[in-house]
N, CA, C and O atoms as a DFTB+ gen file, in Angstrom:
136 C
 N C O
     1  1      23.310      46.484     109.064
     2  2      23.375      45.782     107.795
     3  2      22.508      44.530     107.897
     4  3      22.662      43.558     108.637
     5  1      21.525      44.780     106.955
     6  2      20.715      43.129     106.995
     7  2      21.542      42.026     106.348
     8  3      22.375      42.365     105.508
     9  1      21.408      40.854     106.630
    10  2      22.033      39.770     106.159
    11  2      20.994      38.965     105.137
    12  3      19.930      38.407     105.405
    13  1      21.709      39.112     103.835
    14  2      21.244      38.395     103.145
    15  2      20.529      36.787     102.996
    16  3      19.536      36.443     102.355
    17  1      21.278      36.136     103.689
    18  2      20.509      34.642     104.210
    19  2      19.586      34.661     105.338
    20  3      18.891      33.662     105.525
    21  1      19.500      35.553     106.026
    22  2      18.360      34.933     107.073
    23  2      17.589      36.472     107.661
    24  3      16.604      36.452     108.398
    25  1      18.175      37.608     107.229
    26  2      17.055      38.454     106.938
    27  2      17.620      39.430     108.799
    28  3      16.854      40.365     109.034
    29  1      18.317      39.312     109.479
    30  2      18.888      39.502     110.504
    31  2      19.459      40.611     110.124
    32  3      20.149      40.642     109.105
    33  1      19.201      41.957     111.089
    34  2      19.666      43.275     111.155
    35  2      20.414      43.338     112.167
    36  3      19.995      43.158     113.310
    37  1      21.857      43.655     111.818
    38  2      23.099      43.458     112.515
    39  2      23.812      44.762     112.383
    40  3      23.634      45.480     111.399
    41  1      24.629      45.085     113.374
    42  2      25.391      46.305     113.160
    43  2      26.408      46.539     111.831
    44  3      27.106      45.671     111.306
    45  1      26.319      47.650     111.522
    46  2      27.085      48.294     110.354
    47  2      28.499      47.382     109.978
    48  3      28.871      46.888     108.913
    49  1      29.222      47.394     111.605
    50  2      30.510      47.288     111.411
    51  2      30.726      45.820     111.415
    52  3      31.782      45.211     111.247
    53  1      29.405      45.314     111.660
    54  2      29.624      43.720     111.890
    55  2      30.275      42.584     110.700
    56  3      29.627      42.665     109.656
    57  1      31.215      41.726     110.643
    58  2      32.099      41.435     109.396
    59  2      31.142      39.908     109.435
    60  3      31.481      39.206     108.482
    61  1      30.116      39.286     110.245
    62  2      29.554      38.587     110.167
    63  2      27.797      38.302     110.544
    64  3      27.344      39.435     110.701
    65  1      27.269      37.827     110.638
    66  2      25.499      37.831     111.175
    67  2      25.653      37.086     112.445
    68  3      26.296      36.042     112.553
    69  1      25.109      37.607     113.268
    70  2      25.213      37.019     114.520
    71  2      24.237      36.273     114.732
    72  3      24.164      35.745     115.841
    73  1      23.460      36.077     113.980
    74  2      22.016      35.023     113.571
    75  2      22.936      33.680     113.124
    76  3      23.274      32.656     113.717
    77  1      23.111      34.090     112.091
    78  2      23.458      32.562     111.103
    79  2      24.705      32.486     110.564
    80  3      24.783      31.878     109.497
    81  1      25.745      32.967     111.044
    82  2      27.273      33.614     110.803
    83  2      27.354      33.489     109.349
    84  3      27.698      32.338     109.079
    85  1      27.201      34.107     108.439
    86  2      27.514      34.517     107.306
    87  2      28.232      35.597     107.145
    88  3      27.796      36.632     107.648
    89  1      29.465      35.629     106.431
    90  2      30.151      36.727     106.350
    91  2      29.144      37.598     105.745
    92  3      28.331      37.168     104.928
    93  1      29.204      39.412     106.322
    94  2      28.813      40.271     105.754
    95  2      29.466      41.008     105.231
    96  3      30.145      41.846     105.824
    97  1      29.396      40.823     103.588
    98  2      30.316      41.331     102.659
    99  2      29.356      43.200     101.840
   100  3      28.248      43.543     101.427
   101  1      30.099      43.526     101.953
   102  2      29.657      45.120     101.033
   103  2      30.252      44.770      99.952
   104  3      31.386      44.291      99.943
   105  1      29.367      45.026      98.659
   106  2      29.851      44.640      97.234
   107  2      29.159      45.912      96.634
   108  3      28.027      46.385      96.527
   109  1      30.716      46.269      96.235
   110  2      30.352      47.525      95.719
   111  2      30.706      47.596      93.951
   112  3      31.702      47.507      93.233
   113  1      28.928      47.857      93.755
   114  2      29.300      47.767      92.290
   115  2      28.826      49.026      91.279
   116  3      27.787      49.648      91.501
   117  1      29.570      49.282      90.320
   118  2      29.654      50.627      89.612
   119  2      29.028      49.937      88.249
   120  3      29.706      49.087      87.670
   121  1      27.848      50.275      87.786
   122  2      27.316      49.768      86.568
   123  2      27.825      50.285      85.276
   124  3      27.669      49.715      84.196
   125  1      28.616      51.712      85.519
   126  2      29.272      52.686      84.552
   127  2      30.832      51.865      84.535
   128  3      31.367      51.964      83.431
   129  1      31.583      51.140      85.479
   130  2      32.517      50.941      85.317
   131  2      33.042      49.619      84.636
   132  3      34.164      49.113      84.616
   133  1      31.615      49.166      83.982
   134  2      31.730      47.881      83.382
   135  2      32.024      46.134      83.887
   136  3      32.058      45.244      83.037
């Protein structure tokens, strides 16, 4: 999973960036579900 703030490719399961500790959040969004 890349990290949005500093561009750092981190493992899938990782819940943070081991670069610049930013939580790594999955935002899951449904454009049909309004």
């Amino acid at each position: 999973m890349k990290c949005p703030k500093c561009g750092h490719e981190n493992r899938e399961e990782a819940g943070f960036c081991v670069q610049c500790a930013r939580p790594l959040v999955v935002e899951l969004l449904c454009p049909e579900c309004g």
